[in-house]
C-alpha positions as CSV (number, residue, x, y, z in Angstrom):
1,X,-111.7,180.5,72.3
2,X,-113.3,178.1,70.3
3,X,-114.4,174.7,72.3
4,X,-111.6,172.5,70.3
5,X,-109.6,174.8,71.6
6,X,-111.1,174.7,74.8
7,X,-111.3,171.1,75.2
8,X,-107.9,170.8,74.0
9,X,-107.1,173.1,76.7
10,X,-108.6,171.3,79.8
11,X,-107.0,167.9,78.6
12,X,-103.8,169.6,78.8
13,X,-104.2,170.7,82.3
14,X,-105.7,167.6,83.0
15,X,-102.9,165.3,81.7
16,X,-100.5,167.5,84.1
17,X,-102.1,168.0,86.8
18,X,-99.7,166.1,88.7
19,X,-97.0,168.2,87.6
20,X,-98.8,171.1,88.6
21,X,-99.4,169.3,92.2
22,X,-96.0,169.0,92.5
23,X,-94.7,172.1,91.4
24,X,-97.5,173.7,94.1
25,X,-96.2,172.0,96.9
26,X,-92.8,172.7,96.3
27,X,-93.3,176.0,95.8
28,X,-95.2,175.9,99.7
29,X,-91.8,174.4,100.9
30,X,-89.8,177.1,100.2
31,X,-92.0,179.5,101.5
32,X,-92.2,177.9,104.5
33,X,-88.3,177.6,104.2
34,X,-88.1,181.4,103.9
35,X,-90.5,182.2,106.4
36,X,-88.8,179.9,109.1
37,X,-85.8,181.9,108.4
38,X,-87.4,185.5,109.0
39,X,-86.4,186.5,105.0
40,X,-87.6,189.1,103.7
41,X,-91.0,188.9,102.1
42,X,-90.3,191.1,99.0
43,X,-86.9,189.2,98.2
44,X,-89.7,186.0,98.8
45,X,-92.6,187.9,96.4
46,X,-89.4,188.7,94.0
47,X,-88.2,185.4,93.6
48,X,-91.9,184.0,93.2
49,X,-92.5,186.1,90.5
50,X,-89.8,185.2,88.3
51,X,-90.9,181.4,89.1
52,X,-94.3,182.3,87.7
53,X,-92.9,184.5,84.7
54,X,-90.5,181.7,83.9
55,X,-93.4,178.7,84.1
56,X,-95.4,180.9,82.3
57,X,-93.0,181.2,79.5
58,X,-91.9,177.4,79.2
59,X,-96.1,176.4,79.5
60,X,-97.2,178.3,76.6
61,X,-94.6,176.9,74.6
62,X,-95.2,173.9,75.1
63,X,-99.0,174.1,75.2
64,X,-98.5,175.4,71.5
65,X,-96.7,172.0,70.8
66,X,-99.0,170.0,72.5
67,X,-101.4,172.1,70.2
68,X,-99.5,171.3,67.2
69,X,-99.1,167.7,67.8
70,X,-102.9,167.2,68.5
71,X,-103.6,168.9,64.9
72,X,-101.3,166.5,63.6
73,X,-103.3,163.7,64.7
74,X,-106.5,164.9,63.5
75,X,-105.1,164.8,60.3
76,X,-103.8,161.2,60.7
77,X,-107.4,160.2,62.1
78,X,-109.0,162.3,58.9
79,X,-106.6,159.9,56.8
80,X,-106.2,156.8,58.1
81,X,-105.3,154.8,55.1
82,X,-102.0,156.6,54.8
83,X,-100.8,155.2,58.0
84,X,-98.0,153.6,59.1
85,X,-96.3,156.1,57.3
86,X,-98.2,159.5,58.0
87,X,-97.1,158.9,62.0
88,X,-95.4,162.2,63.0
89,X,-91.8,160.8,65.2
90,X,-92.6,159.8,68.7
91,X,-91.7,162.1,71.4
92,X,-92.2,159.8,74.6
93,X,-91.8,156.0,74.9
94,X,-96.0,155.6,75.8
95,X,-96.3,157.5,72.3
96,X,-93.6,155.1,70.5
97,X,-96.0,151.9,71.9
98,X,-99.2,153.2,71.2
99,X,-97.8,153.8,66.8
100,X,-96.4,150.6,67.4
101,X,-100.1,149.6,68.3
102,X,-101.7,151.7,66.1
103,X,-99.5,150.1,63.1
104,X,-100.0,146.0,64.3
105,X,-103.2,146.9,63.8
106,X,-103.4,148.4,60.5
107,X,-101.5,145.5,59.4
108,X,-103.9,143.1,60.6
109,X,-107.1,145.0,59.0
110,X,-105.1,145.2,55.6
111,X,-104.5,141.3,55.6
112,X,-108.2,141.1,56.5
113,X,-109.3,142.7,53.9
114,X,-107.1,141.5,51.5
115,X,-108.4,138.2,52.3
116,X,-112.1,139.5,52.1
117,X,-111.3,140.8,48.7
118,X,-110.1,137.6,47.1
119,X,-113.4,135.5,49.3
120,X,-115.3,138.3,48.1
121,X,-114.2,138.0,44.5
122,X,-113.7,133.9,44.3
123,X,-117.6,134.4,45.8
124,X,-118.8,136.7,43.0
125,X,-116.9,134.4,40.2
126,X,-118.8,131.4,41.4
127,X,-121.9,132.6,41.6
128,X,-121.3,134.2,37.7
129,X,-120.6,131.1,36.9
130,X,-123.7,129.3,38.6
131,X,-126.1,131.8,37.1
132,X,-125.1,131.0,33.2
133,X,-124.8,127.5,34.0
134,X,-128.5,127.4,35.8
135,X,-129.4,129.4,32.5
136,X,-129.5,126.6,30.1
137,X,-131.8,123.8,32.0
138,X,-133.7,127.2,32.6
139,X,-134.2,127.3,28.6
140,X,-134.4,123.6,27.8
141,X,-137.3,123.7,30.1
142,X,-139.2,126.6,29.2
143,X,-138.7,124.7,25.4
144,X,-140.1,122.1,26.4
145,X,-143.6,123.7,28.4
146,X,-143.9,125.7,25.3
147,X,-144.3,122.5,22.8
148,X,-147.3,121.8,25.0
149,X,-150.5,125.0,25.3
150,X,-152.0,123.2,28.9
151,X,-153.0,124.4,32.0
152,X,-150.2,122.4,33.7
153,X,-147.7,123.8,31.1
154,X,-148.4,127.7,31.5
155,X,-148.2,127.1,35.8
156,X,-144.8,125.3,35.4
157,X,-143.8,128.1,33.0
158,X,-145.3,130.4,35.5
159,X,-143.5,128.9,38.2
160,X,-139.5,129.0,36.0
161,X,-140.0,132.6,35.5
162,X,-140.3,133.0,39.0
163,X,-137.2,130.8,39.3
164,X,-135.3,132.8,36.3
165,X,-136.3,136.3,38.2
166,X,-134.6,134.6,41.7
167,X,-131.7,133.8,39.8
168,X,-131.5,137.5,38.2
169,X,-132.5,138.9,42.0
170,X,-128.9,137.2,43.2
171,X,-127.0,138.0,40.5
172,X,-127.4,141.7,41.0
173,X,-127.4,141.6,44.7
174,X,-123.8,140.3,44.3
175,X,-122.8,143.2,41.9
176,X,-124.4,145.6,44.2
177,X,-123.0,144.5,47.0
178,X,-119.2,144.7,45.3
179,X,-116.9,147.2,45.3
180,X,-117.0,148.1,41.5
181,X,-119.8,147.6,39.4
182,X,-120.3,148.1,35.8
183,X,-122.4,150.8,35.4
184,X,-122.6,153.1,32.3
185,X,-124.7,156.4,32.4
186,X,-125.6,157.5,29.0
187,X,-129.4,159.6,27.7
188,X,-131.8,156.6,27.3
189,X,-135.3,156.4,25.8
190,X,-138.0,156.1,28.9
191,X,-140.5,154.3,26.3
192,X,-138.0,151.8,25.1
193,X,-137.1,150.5,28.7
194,X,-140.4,150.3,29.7
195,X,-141.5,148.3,26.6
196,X,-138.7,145.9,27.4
197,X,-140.3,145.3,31.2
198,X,-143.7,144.9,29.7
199,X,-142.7,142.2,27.7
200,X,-140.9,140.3,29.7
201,X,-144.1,140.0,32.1
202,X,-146.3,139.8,29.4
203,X,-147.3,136.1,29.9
204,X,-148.0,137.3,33.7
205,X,-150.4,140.0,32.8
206,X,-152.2,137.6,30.6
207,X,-152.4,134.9,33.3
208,X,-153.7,137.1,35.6
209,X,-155.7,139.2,33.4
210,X,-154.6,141.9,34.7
211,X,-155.0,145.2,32.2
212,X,-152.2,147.1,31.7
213,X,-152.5,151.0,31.2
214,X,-149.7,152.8,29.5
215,X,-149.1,155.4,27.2
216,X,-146.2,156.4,25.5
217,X,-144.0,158.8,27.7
218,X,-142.1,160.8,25.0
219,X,-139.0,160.8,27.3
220,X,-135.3,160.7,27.6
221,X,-133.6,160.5,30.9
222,X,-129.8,159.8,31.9
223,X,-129.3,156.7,33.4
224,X,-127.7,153.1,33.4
225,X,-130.0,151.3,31.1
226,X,-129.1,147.6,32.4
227,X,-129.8,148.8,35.9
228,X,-132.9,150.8,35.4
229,X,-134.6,147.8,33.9
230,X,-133.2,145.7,36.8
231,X,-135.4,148.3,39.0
232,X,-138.5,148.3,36.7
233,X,-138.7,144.6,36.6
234,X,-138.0,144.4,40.2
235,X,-140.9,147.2,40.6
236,X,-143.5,145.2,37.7
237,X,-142.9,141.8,39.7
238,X,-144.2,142.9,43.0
239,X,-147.0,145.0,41.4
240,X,-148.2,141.5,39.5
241,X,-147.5,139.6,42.4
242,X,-149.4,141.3,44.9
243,X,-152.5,142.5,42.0
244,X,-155.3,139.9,41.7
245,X,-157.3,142.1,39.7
246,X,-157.7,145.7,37.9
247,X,-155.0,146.9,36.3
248,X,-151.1,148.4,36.5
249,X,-151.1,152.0,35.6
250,X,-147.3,153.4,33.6
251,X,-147.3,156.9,33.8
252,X,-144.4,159.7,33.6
253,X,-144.8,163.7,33.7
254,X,-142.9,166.6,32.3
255,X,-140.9,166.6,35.4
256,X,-139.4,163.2,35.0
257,X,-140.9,161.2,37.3
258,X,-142.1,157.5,36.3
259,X,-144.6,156.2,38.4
260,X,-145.9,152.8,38.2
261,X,-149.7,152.5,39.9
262,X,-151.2,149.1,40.5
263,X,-154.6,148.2,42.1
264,X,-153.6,145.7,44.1
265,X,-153.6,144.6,48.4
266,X,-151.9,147.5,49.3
267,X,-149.0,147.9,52.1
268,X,-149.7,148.7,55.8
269,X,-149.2,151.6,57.1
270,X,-146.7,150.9,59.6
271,X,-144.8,148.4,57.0
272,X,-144.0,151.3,54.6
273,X,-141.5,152.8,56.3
274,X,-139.3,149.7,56.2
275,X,-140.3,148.4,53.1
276,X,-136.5,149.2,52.0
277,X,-134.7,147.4,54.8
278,X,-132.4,144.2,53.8
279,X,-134.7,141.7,54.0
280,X,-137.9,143.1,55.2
281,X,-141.2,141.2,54.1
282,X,-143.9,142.8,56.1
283,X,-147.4,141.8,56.4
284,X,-147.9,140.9,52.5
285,X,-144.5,139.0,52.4
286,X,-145.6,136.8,55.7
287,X,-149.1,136.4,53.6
288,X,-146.9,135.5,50.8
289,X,-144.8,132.6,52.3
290,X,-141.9,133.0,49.9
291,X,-140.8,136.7,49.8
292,X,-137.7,137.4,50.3
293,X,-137.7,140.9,51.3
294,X,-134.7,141.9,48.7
295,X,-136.6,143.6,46.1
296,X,-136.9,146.3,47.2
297,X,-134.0,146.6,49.2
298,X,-132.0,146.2,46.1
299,X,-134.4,148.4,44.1
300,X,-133.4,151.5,46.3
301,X,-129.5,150.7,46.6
302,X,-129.2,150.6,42.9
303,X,-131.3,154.1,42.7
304,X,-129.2,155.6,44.6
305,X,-126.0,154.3,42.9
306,X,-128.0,155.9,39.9
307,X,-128.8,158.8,41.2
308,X,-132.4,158.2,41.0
309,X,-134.9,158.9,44.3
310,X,-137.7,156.1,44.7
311,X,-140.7,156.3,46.7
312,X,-143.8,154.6,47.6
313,X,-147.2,155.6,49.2
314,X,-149.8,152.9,49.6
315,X,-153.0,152.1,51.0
316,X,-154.6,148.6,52.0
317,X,-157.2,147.5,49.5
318,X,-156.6,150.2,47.3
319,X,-153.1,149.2,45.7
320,X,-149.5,151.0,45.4
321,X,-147.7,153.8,44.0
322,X,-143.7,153.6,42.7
323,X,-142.2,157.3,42.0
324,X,-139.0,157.6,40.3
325,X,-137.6,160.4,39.9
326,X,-134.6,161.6,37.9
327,X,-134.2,164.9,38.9
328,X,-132.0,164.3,42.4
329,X,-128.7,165.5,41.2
330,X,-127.2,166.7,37.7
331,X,-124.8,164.3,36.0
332,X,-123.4,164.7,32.6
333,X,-123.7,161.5,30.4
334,X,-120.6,159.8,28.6
């Protein structure tokens, strides 16, 4: 006997024990009935054993529907979202309240979450709506830093990409954090996506003078291209950010994993194994002031939407490793 079984057992005779009690002492009276009436012990035995026989008979069947009706529920609890109407019929009035019970309550959780769908989706259609809008006074003013080449000019352009990267960070963390999202997973060129990061922080890397070491990977991988650059740039931003000097190293090997070196502070040891959490900073983000400890966070959640592992080792003073690699699990592109 297996231990559902077993358990399933003990509960039984547990829920009737009282039953059992009683049947006991009733079966005392009469043989204290017989015996105060000098009857004969084997017509006493006799009797008893058709008892027995008889409870035995009755117990096991209805052990095997208690049996039955307990598998039944394990497939209820295994489905849940077909209830009210996968509730077997009620046998007992304490049964009948407690699927009345159980059905109040799905009822209440389905209005809830009806009602967090439409907050969650008015949510995600004003924030759309908030990040084109904040996109045009975005570009007027980068316009109008770029009609001037001063040092005041390339700080306050330094400072609204910083401000256009925030606004990109929220966007995504909405359409993460949905139920649907938009991805599309199709063979894309490795070289061609990392060109597009590079020039996007192309200013940074001059500003910093920071040298940049990459050669061309050669490389096709399957993935969501949109979202894979939303990782990259996620991944080049904190390897600027935290490099004051050397370089950033782009590198990918035959085994298809991109990995994305910089020379910069470093992360402490005991800070790397949370560096993923929702809104963990660390040492460097309290040094920092104005981290918000979502880059990473949503730099692993949309790798593993992709399919992608990420990793990172890291030392202090000696800078940061990023491994992607595209090997976790086979998928078949559109």
């Amino acid at each position: 006997m297996n231990k559902k079984k077993s358990n399933c057992l003990w509960s039984y005779i547990w829920q009737y024990r009282f039953s059992a009690g009683m049947f006991l002492a009733f079966s005392l009276v009469f043989v204290l009935v017989f015996s105060l009436y000098d009857l004969e012990w084997e017509a006493v035995i006799y009797a008893a054993c058709l008892c027995l026989l008889m409870t035995a008979v009755v117990l096991g069947i209805h052990y095997l529907s208690y049996w039955k009706r307990h598998k039944e529920y394990e497939k209820i609890i295994d489905n849940l979202p077909l209830l009210p109407d996968g509730l077997p019929k009620a046998f007992t009035l304490t049964e009948q309240d407690l699927q009345e019970l159980a059905t109040g309550l799905k009822k209440i959780l389905d209005a809830r979450e009806t009602q967090w769908q439409e907050e969650s989706k008015k949510s995600m259609e004003y924030y759309t709506t908030w990040v084109h809008q904040i996109k045009t006074p975005i570009s007027v003013m980068r316009m109008i830093l770029q009609s001037e080449d001063t040092e005041e000019h390339r700080e306050l352009a330094a400072q609204l990409f910083s401000i256009e990267q925030y606004v990109e960070m929220v966007l995504g963390y909405l359409r993460l954090e949905s139920t649907s999202t938009d991805f599309v997973f199709q063979n894309c060129d490795l070289d061609g996506m990392i060109r597009q990061a590079i020039r996007k922080y192309a200013p940074l890397f001059v500003r910093k003078r920071i040298r940049l070491v990459y050669e061309p990977v050669n490389m096709e991988v399957l993935t969501d291209e949109k979202w894979f650059l939303f990782i990259l740039q996620q991944i080049l931003s904190n390897a600027v950010k935290y490099t004051d000097q050397g370089s950033i190293t782009i590198t990918a090997g035959a085994n298809k994993v991109l990995r994305i070196k910089d020379t910069g502070m470093g992360i402490a040891k005991e800070d790397l194994p949370r560096i993923f959490d929702h809104g963990f900073t660390g040492y460097n983000g309290r040094a920092d002031k104005k981290a918000t400890g979502l880059g990473l966070y949503l730099c692993r959640l949309t790798a593993k939407r992709l399919s992608h592992k990420i990793t990172v080792t890291s030392e202090i003073g000696k800078g940061t490793e990023v491994s992607i690699d595209f090997n976790t699990i086979k998928l078949d592109c559109e």
